[in-house]
C-alpha positions in Angstrom: 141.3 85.5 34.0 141.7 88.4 36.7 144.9 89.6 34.7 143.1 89.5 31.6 140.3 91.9 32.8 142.6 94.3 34.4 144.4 94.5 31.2 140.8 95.0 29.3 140.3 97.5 32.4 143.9 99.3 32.0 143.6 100.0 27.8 139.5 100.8 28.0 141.1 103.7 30.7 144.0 104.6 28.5 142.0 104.7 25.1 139.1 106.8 26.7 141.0 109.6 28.4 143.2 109.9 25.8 140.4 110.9 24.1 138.8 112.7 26.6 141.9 114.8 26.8 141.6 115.7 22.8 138.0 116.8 23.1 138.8 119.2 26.1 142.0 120.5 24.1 140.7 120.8 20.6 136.7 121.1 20.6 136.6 124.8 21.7 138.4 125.5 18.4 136.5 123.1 16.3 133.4 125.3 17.8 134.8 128.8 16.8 135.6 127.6 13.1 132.5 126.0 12.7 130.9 129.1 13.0 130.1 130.0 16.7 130.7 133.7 16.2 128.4 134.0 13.1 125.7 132.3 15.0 125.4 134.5 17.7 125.8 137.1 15.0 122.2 135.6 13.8 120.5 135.5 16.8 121.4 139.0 17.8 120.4 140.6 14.7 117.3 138.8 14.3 116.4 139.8 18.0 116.9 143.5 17.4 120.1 143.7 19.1 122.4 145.1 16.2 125.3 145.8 18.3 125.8 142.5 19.9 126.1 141.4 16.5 128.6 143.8 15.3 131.2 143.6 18.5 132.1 140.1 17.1 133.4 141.6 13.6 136.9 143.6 14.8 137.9 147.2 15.5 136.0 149.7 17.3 132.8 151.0 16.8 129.6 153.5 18.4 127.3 151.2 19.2 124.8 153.5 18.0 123.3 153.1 14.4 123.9 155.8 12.4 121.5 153.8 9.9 119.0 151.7 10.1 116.3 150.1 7.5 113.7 147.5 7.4 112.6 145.5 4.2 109.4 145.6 3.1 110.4 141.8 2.3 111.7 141.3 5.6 115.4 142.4 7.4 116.8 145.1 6.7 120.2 146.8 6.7 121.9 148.1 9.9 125.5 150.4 9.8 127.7 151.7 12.5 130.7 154.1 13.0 133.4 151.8 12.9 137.5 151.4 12.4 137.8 148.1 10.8 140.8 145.7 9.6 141.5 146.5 6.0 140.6 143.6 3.5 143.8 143.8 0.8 143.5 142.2 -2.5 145.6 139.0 -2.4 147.0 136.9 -5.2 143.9 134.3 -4.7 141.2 135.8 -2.3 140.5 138.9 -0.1 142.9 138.9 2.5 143.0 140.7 6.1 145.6 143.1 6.8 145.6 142.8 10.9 148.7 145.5 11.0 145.6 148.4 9.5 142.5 149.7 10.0 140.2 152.1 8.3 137.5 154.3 9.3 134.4 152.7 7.9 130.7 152.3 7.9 129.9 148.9 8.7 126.8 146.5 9.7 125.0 143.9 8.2 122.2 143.2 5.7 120.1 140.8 7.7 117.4 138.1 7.6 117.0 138.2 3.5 117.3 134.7 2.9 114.3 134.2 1.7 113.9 137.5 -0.1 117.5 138.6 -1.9 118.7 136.1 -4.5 122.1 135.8 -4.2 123.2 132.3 -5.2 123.6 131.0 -8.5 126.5 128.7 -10.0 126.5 130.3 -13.0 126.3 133.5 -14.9 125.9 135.2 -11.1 125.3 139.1 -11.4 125.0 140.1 -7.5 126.9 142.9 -6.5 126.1 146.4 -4.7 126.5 149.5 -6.4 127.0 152.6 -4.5 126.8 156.5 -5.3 128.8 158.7 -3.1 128.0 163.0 -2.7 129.7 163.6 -6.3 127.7 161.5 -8.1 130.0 159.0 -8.8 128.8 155.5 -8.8 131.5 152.5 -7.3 130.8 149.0 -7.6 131.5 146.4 -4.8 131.5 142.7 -5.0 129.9 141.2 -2.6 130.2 137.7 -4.0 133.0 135.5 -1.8 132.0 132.0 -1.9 132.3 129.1 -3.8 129.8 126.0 -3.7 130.1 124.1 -6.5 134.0 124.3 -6.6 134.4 125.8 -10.1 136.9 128.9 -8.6 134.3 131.2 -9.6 132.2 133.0 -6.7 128.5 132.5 -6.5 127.3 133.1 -3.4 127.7 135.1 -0.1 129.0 132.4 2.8 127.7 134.2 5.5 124.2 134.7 3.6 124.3 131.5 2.4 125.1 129.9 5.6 123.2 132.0 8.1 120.8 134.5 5.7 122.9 137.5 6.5 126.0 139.2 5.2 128.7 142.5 6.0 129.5 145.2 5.1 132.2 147.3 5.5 132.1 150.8 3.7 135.3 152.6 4.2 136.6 156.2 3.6 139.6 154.8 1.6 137.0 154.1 -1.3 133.8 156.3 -0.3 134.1 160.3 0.7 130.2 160.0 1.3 127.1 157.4 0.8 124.3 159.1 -0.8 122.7 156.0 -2.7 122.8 152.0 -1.8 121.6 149.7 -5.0 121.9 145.9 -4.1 121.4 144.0 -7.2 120.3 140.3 -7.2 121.7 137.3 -9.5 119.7 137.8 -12.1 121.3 141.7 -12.2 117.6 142.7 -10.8 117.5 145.5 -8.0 116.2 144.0 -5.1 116.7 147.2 -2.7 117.4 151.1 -3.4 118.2 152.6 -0.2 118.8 156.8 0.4 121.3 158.0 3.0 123.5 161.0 3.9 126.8 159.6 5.3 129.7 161.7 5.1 132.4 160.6 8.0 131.1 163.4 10.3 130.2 161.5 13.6 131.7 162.8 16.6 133.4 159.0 16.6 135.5 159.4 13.8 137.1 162.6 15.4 137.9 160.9 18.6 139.1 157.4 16.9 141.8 159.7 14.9 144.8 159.4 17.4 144.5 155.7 18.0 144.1 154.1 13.9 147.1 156.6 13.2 149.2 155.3 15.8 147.8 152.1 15.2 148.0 151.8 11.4 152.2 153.1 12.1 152.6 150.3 14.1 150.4 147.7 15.2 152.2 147.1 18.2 153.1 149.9 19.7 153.4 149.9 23.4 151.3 153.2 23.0 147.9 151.5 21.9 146.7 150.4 25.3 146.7 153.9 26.8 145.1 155.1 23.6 142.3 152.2 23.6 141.7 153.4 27.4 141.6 156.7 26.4 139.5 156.7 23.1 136.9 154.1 25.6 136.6 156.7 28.1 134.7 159.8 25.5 132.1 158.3 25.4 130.1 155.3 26.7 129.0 153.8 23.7 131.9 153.2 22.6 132.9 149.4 22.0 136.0 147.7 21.1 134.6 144.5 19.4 135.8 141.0 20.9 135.5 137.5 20.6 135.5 136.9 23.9 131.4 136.0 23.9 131.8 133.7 21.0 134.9 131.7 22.2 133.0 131.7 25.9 129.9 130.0 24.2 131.9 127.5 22.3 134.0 126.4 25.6 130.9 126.1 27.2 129.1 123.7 24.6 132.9 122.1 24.5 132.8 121.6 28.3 129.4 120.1 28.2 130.4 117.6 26.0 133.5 116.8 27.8 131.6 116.3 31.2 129.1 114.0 29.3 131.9 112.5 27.7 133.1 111.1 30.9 130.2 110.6 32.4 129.5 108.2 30.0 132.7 106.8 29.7 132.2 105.7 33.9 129.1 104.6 33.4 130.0 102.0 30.7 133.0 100.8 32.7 131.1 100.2 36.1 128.3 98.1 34.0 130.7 96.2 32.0 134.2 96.4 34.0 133.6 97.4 37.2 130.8 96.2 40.2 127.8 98.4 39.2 128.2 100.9 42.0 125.7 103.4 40.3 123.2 100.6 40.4 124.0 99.7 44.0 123.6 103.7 44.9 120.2 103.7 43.2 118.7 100.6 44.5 120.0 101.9 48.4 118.7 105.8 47.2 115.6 104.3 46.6 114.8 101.3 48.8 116.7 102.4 52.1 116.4 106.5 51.9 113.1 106.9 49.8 111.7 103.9 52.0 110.1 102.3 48.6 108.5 99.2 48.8 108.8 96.2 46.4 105.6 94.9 45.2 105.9 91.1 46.3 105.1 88.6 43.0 102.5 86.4 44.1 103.6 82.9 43.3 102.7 81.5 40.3 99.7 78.4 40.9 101.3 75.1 40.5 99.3 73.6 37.5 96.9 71.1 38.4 97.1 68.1 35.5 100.2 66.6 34.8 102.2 68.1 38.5 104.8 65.5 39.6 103.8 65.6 43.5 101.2 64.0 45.7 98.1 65.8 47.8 96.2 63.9 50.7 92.5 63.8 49.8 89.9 63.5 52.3 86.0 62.8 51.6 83.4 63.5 54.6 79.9 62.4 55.0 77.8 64.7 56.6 74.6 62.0 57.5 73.3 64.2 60.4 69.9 64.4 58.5 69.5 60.7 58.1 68.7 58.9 61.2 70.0 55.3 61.5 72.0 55.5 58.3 74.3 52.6 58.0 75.1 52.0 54.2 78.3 52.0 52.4 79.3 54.8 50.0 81.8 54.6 47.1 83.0 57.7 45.1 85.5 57.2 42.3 86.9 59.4 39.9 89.0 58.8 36.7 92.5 60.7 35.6 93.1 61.6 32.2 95.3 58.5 31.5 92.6 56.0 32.6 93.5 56.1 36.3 91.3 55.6 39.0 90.7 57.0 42.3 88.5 55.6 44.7 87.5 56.4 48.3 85.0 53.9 50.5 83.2 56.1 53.2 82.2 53.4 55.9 80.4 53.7 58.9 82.9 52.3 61.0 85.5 55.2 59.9 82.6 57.5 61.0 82.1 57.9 57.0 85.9 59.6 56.3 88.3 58.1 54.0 91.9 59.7 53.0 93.7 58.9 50.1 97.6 59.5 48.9 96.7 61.3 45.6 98.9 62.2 42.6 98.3 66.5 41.4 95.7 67.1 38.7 92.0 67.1 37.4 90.1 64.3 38.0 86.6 63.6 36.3 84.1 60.9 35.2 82.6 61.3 38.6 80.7 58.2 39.7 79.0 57.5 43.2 77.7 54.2 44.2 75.0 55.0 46.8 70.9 54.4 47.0 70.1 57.6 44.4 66.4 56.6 44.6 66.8 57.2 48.3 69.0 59.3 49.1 71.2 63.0 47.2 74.6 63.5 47.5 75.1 67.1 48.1 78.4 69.7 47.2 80.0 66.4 45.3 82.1 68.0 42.9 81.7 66.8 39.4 85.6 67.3 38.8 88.1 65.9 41.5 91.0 68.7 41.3 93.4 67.8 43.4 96.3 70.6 44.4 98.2 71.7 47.3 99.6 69.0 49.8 96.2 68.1 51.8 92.4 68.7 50.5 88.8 68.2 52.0 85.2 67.2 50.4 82.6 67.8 52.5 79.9 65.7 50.8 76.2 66.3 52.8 73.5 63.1 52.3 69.9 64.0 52.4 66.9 61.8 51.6 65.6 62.4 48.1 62.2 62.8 49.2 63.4 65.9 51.6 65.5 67.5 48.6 64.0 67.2 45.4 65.1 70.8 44.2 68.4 70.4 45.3 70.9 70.3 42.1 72.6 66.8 42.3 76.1 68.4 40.5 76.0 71.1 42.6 79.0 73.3 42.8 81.7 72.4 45.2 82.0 73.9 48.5 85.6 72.9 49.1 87.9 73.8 51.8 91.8 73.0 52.4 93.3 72.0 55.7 
């Protein structure tokens, strides 16, 4: 038996840390890829802080807006100064080119959820026009999901997930942004925005030496004093990092490795092990916080039908009665027929004690002179309980108690 539950004990161990040990190694990524970055993206943008949003999307950028609109329908669209990693067409999908980067303008369009209408399965005509300082119009697709699995984009993932999406408006396409059209499904305009962008900012200047060495070699042993030096012109300058992100998912993964554990013990001290965390509690408790158990108050023995025996004693009380010398026999009747029966006599100074058997005796009968004489505090029903019991029983004359109640309640004390 002992071998057989340190066995149990040895493969419950095993199996649980085994799994303890995947959940500290793997949930911090399952975290990340389930979107950790894009919701603190939604939480910063809907509280106003635009650039803790955008130094989770890659590259450097000012963290000053060099625009910024609200909707009259609610969100609005925020850009930055920004190098970015370029997006090149793939054979399936968008891919990104981590060995470039562009300069760009680049935010978000944020909280339009319930406003711009992006998703539909079929026949979807979203997409973002722009007009740059010639004139010219360019179209953009904006459309990079698929929810119905048809291989046909209809939707925004990031809108569709978390109500807001990027953008990312580069010089390699755009010379200058004079007009924004964002067009909705249904090839409606939802939004016509007016701005004067032309790669000007002060940031694009000083970003120059770093993207060129950069985009002639991604690793160039060169980058790191350039990063340094690019940081130092100005103090709103940001490199953007995941580091926030991945910090919040190993937190919520450590949490959930500690409780994990935690829970893992407590199962094995209540069913494996000798309950130490309820022996902790109960000294915590009783010896340290000096709590007192209420006592439970024991239940009454029932009276009918209790397999034990009780010592009854009747007492005449004759003091009133001068000269009284008569016999005086009380008798009850049990349940089953059974009768009790005391004789008070005045030879046994009117006392009599009987062996009786637990219960509730009744049919109360009393063979005494009732013309002359009252039997007072005579119980009408005999219950018989504890181990010894006294009557007191007081006789009066009738004449000297005719208001007394003859079934008076019992006065009835134990000794």
């Amino acid at each position: 038996m002992k071998h057989g539950k340190l066995f149990g004990k040895i493969i419950y161990y095993v199996f649980t840390f085994t799994i303890g040990i995947l959940l500290a190694v793997f949930l911090p990524y399952i975290y990340m890829s389930d979107g950790e970055n894009l919701n603190i993206m939604k939480k910063a943008l809907e509280s106003g802080n635009y650039a803790g949003a955008m130094i989770l999307v890659g590259g450097h950028f000012d963290d000053r807006p060099v625009f910024h609109q609200s909707f009259e329908s609610g969100g609005g669209i925020v850009l930055f100064s920004a190098t970015t990693l370029v997006y090149t067409d793939g054979t399936d999908e968008e891919e990104v080119d981590e060995s470039k980067v562009h300069k760009s303008y680049a935010g978000f369009v944020y909280g339009v959820k319930d406003s711009y209408l992006l998703t539909a399965e079929t026949r979807n005509k979203s997409k973002l026009l722009i007009e740059d300082g010639d004139g010219n119009e360019h179209t953009v697709e904006i459309l990079d999901g698929d929810i119905n699995g048809d291989k046909i984009n209809d939707t925004v993932t990031t809108y569709y997930t978390h109500g807001f999406f990027f953008l990312d408006l580069d010089a390699d396409r755009f010379s200058s942004l004079r007009k924004l059209t964002f067009i909705d499904r249904d090839g409606k305009t939802f939004q016509q925005i007016s701005l004067n962008l032309n790669f000007e900012e002060q940031f694009f200047t000083d970003v120059t030496e770093f993207a060129d060495e950069y985009n002639r070699d991604y690793k160039s042993e060169k980058l790191p004093e350039l990063n340094a030096a690019f940081l130092q012109k100005c103090e709103n300058y940001r490199i953007s990092s995941l580091g926030v992100a991945q910090s919040r998912a190993d937190t919520k993964a450590t949490i959930v490795v500690v409780v994990y554990f935690v829970s893992v013990y407590v199962i094995a001290d209540f069913w494996l092990g000798r309950r130490y965390i309820l022996r902790f509690f109960k000294w915590f408790l009783f010896k340290v916080c000096k709590i007192k158990t209420k006592k439970k108050e024991p239940k009454r023995q029932e009276v009918f039908g209790s397999d034990y025996f009780c010592q009854v004693t009747f007492e005449l009380d004759v003091s009133e009665i001068e000269n009284f010398a008569e016999s005086v026999q009380i008798r009850y009747t049990s349940e089953k027929g059974e009768e009790v029966s005391f004789i008070l006599l005045k030879r046994d100074k009117y006392k009599s004690t009987q062996r009786i058997k637990a219960g509730v005796y009744v049919n109360m009968w009393i063979d005494i002179d009732r013309a002359e004489y009252v039997a007072q505090d005579l119980p009408e029903n005999l219950e018989v309980e504890g181990y010894r019991k006294t009557f007191k029983i007081k006789i009066l004359r009738r004449e000297e108690k005719r208001d007394e109640n003859f079934n008076s309640t019992s006065n009835q004390s134990v000794s």
